[in-house]
Phi, psi and omega in degrees: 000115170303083182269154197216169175275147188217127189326099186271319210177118188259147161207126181287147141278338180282325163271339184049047163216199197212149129293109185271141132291133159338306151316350173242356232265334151290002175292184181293152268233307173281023193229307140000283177294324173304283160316331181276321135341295175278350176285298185305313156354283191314303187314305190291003155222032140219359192020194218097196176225140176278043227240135196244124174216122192277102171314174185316303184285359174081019158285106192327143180211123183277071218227129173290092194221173160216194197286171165287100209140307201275102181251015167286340208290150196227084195303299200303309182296344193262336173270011174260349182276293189329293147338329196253332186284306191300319212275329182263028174210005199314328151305298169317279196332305165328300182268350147291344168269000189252313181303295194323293179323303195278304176247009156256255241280347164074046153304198128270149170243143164270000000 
């Protein structure tokens, strides 16, 4: 099986929306709101687009960009936010890679 990264939930500042995958659309219901909460956040103060994703190695990954151009976009705060997203929420993460492992990828979890 041929691996790739794969999307949990994008939030646009430009469109101004926000994206689930399907593939998640079944985690628990507060876990749903939660993410969808820090993502649009992250957009409404610092803007760009927002993308929560899991890599090739299956590691959670945070990623920032903005359109070309943008010169609202506010490259320092968003990697210091980011920062600050691992370190105060580091648990939420946690058990979102323990959701990935167990129900998209179908591990055991120990």
């Amino acid at each position: 099986m041929e691996k790739k990264d794969i999307i949990v939930s994008v939030s646009n500042s430009y469109t101004q929306k926000y994206y689930l995958a399907k593939e998640f659309e079944k985690m628990p219901k507060i876990v749903k709101d939660e993410l969808k909460i820090m993502c649009v956040l992250f957009t409404e103060e610092v803007g760009g687009i927002f993308t929560v994703l899991f890599d090739e190695e299956g590691e959670l990954q945070l990623i920032t960009s903005c359109d070309e151009g943008d010169l609202l976009y506010d490259d320092i705060g968003s990697a210091l936010l980011v920062k600050k997203m691992r370190s105060t929420r580091q648990e939420f993460f946690e058990a979102l890679e323990m959701y990935y492992k167990a129900f998209i990828l179908h591990e055991a979890i120990n």
